[in-house]
N, C-alpha and C positions, 0 to 999 in steps of 0.2 A: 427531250423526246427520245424513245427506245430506239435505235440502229436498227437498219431493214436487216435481216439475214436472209441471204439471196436461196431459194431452192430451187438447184440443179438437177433435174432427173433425166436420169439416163439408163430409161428401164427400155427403149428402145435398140438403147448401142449396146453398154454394157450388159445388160441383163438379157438382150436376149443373143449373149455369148454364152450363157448356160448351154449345159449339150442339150440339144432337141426341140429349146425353145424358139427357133426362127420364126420368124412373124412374115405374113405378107403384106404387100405394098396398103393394101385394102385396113389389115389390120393394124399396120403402124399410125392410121391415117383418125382410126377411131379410137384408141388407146390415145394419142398428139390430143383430139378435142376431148377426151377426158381429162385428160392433163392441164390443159387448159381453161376449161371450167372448174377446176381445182385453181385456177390462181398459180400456178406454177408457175416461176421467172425467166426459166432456159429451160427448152426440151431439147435432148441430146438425141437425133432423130437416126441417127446411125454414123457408116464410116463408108462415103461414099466412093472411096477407090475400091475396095472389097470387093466388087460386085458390079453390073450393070443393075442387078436387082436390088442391093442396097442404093445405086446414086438413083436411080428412079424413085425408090423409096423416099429418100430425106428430100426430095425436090417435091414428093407429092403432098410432106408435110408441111415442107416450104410455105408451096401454093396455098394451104389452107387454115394456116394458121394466124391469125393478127391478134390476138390479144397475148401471146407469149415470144422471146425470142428463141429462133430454132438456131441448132447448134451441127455442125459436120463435122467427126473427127478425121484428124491427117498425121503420117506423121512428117517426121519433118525434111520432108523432100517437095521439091517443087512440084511435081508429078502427082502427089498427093495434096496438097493444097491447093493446083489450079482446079484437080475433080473436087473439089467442097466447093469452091468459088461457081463453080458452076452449076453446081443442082441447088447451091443458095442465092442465087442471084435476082428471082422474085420474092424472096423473104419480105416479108416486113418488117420484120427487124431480124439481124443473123449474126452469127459467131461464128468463129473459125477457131479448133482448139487444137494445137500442136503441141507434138509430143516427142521427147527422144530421153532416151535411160540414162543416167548419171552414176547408178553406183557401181562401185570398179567392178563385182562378178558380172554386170550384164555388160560395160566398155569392154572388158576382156572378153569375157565368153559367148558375147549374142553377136556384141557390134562390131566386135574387134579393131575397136577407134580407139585413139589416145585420147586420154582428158579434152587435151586443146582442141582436137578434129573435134569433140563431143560440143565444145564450146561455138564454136563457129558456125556449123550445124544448125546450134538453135537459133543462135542472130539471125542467120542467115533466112532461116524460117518462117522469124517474126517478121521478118523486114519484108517477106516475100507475102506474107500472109495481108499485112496490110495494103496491099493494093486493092481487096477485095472487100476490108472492113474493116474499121478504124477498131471494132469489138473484138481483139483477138487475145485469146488463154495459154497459155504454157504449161505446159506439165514435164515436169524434170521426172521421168516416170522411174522409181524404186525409190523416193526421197529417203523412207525413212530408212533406209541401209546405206548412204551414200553419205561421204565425207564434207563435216558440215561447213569447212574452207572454202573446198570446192562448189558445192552446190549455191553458197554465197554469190561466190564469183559470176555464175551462170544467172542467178537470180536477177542479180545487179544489171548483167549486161543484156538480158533479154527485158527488160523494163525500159533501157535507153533503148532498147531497138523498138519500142513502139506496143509491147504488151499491157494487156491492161486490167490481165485478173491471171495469177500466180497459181496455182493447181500444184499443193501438195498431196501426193496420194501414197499410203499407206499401200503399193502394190502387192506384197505378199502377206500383207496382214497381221505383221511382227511385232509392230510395237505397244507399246504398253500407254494405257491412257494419260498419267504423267509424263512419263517421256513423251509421245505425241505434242503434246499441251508445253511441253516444256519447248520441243522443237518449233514450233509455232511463235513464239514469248521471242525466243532467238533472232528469228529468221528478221522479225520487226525490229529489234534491236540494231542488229547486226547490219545489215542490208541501209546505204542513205537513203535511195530514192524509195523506202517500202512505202512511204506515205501518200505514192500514185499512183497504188494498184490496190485490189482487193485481193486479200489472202483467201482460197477457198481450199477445200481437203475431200478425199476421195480415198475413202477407206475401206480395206476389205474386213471379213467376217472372219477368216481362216481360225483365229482361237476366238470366235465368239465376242469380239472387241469394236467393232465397227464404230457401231452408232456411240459408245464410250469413248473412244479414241474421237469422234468428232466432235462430240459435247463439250470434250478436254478443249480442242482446238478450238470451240467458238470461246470457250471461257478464256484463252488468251488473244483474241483477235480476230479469228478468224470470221467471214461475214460471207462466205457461199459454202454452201455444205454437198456435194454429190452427191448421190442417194436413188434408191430404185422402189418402188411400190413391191410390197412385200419382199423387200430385200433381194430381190432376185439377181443374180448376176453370177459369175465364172466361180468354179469350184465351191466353196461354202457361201458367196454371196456379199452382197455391199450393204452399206449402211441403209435401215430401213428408214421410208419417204416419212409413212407413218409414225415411226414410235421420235425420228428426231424431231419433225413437228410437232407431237403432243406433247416430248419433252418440257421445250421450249417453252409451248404458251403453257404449260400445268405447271409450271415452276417459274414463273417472270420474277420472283423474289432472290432467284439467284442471278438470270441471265438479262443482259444489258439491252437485247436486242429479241424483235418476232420476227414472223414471218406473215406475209398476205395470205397463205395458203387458206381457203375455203374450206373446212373440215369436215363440214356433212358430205363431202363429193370422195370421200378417201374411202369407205368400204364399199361406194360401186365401184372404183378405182379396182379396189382390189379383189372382187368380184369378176369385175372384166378381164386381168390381166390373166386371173388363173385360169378362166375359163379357154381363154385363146391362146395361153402357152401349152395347156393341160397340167400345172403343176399345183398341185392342192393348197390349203396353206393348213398349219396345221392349230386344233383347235384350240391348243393354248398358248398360238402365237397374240405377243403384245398386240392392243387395239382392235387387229382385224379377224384375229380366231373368234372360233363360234362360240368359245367358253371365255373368252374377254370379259363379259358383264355378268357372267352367271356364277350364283350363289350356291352351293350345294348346304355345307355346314351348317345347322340350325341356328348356331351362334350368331353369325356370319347374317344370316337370314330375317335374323330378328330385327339385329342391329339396323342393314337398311331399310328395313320394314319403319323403321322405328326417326330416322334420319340417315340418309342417302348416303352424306360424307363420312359416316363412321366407317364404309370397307368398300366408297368406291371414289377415286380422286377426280374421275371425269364423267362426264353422263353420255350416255351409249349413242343418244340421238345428238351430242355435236361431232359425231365422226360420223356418223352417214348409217347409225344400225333402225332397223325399222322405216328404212327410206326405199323399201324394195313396194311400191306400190302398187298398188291393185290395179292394173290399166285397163284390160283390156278383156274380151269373152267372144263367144261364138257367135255375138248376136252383133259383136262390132263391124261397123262396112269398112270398106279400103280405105276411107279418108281419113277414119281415124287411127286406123295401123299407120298409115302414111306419118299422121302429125306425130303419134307416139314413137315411132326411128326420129323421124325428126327430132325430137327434145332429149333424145339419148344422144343426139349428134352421128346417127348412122342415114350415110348417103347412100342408095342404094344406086346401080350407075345407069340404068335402063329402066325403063316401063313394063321392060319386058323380065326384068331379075325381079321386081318388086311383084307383080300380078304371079311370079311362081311363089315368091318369098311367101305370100298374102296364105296362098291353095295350102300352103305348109303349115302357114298359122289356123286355118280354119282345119285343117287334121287333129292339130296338135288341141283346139278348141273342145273336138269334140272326144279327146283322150281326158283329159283332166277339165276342173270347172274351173280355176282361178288359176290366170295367165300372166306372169310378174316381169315385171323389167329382166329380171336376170333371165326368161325362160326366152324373153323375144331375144336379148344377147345371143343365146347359145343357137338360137334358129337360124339367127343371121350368120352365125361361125359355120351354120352345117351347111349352109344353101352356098356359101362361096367356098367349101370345102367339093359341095358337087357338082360344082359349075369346074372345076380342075380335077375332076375325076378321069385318069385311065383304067383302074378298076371301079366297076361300080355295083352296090349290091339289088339285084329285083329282087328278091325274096329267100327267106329263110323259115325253117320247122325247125323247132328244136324240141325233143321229148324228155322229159325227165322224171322218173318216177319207182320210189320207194320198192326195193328189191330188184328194180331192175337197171340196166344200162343204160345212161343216158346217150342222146346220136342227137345227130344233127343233118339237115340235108339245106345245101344252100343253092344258090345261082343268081351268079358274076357274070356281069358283061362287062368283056370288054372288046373296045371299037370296036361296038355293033355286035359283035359275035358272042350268042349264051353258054356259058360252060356252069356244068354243073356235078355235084359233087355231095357225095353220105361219108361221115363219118361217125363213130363214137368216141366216149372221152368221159374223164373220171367227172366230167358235170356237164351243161349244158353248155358252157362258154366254152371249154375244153375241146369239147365235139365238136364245136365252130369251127374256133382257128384251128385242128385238123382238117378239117373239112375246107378251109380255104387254103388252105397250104395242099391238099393231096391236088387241088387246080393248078396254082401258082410256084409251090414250088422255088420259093424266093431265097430259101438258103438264110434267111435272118435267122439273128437270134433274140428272142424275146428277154426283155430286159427289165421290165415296167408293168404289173397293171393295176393300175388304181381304178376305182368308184366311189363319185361322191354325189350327193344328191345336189341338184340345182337350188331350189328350193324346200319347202317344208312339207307333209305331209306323205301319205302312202300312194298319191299320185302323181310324186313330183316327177320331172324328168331324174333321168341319172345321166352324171356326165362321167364317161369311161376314156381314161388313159390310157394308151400303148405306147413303151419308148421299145424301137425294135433297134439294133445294131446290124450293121452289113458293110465289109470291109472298112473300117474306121469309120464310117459315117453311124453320125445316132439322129433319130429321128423322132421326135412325137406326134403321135395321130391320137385325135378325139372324136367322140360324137356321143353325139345326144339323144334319147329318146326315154320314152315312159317304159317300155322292155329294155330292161338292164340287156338282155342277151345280143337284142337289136343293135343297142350301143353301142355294146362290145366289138359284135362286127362291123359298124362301123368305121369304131377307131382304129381296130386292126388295118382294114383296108385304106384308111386315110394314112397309117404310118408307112402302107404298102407303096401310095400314091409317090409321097413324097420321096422314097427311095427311089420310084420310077423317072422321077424328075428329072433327078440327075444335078439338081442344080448344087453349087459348091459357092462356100462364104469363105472369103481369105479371112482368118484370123488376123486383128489388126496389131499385132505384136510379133507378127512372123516376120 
């Protein structure tokens, strides 16, 4: 029989250590039962000492998840692993993954711990970690720059103290796919007790290596791979969820080992993820771009015209393309919006958020004629975007026309009080955010903006991005509607929102 290989996703913790991408408690909760209905084996739910709104978070994925185990990362102090043990402590099933850096530049220059302090450290961490769950991971974090003596020694001795899955991660993204693979071969070698733990690896993107650098690693042993839907994650990003499971099953003539992963569930996966972080993907990303299946070349054209496998190795509907399905119209009543969140896995938390959510849909109904799973997504992103509004938009004009100057006239409430505002601007969006800024006044500075259509045709929604910057803080705001302009001011004001917050995520490496 083929060897499971475990999929770790950790587009919750890692990935939304991207700047701007922070997810709320609500959104961790429905991305967790995507993941889930994906057949995912560990959801890495975040890093519950960071935040009161991270450990509320990974507790609410806790609560709601039983078909995958949920994971809290700590590092390795006792302070941070009694907060995991406690926002996991309704888990159904749960993990604890602890972490401390082993290669000399981060013991010198982060920790300024000697080898041996680094050693005791992790013992000390696993030993402490297990009171809470016999499921506890390690990560010697910068493995692959760190001396392969020493990392030995630590390996060795954090597996007698009770660990029971090993986390090598490619932290700065450095190594090369044989070396990787070769360090992996090693570590099994070298290491007595390796044959009571599972190797798994957790590789960054930085020279475009990732998901190579993992492949390397399962081809020498390794049986849990880390990885984030659409590769999302810190600076260039982690190995993709997507392309290492299709990898795997599109190639079982080389690799020893699959995966459970559900495949038709991985492009609303990644549908969802973009639509709630606001980062696009782009179209000729592996599996889930929008030019993934598509033939331009006449040559190219004939051939699958002609048989499928001549210029495509996987077929577009076992990842999930064409599963964006027709559900729903103007003429639908409440029971069936109700059932269709439901089967998306979206809980809405009142009677009172759904009968508005509902009024939203019956707009958006009578804007366009065919209403698609991704278009109720982005409805349900806006309605808990407005439900945490301090700015909020009631209305907007915006003029734009050939020879003359485009302007813009809006009006923002906020708590309770209308302020209103005309501006022009070299377009229609332009004259916007003037026009919201000669209100607000927020001093940011625009960083970001994207448009991309939700769906298909000339009345699809568009969903509009804004990363805005303001004293080291980066923020993304999105929104949705059938007027690109509408969105625009939305998103503006949702990245306005979030500024307004105030709220601050400890970086788990600080």
């Amino acid at each position: 029989m083929k060897d499971h290989l475990i999929i770790f996703d950790t587009t919750l913790r890692d990935g939304e250590q991207s700047p701007g991408a922070s997810m709320t408690k609500e959104e961790k909760v429905r991305i967790a039962r995507q993941l889930e209905r994906m057949q995912v084996d560990i959801i890495e739910a975040g890093f519950p000492a960071a935040s009161n709104g991270d450990f509320n978070a990974v507790k609410a994925v806790a609560n709601a998840i039983k078909g995958s185990t949920v994971c809290g990362l700590a590092r390795a102090t006792r302070e941070d692993i009694n907060r995991a043990g406690e926002a996991l402590k309704n888990a159904n099933s749960a993990r604890i993954h602890t972490f401390i850096a082993t290669s000399p530049i981060h013991m010198e220059k982060k920790l300024r711990m000697s080898p041996d302090q680094v050693l005791k450290q992790a013992v000390d961490s696993v030993k402490w970690a297990r009171q809470f769950t016999d499921n506890v991971e390690f990560s010697p974090e910068d493995a692959g720059r760190t001396n392969i003596d020493f990392l030995c020694r630590v390996l060795e001795a954090v597996i007698k103290a009770g660990a029971t899955t090993l986390n090598i991660p490619d932290t700065v993204g450095y190594t090369m796919p044989e070396q990787f693979g070769g360090l992996i071969h090693t570590l099994y070698e070298r290491i007595p007790n390796s044959d009571k733990v599972i190797f798994s690896v957790h590789c960054h993107n930085d020279l475009g290596l990732a998901v190579a650098n993992s492949l390397s690693a399962v081809l020498n042993g390794a049986r849990q791979v880390e990885c984030t839907i659409n590769g999302l994650g810190e600076r260039a990003g982690n190995a993709s969820l997507e392309e290492i499971v299709m990898a795997v099953r599109t190639r079982q003539d080389l690799f020893p080992c699959d995966t459970r992963i559900d495949a038709t569930h991985i492009v609303p996966a990644s549908k969802l993820i973009s639509g709630i972080t606001g980062f696009p993907v782009q179209p000729n990303k592996a599996i889930v771009g929008a030019n993934a299946f598509a033939h331009e070349a006449g040559i190219h054209q004939d051939g699958v015209l002609k048989h499928r496998e001549t210029y495509e190795i996987m077929r577009a509907e076992d990842v999930g393309w064409g599963a964006n399905k027709l559900s729903l119209g103007k003429h639908s009543g409440r029971n069936a919006f109700r059932n269709r969140l439901a089967d998306l896995g979206i809980e809405l938390e009142s009677e009172e958020v759904l009968n508005t959510t509902f009024m939203r849909f019956k707009e958006l109904a009578d804007k366009k004629h065919d209403i698609f799973d991704e278009d109720l997504h982005a409805l349900v992103s806006d309605e808990a975007l407005t439900l945490q509004e301090h700015y909020k938009l009631l209305s907007l004009t915006a003029h734009s026309e050939t020879g003359e100057t485009p302007y813009a006239n809006i009006v923002i409430a906020e708590e309770g009080k209308e302020l209103h505002a005309k501006s022009d601007g070299s377009g229609p969006v332009d004259a916007t955010f003037r026009a919201i800024e000669k209100i607000l006044s927020s001093g940011a500075d625009l960083q970001l903006y994207s448009v991309n259509n939700i769906t298909s045709g000339t009345d699809s929604q568009g969903e509009v991005t804004v990363r805005l910057q303001k004293s080291g803080r980066i923020v993304n705001g999105h929104g949705a509607d059938t007027d690109i302009v509408v969105a625009s001011a939305k998103a503006y004001l949702s990245a306005l929102n979030k500024l307004h917050s105030k709220l601050e995520r400890a970086h788990p490496q600080v």
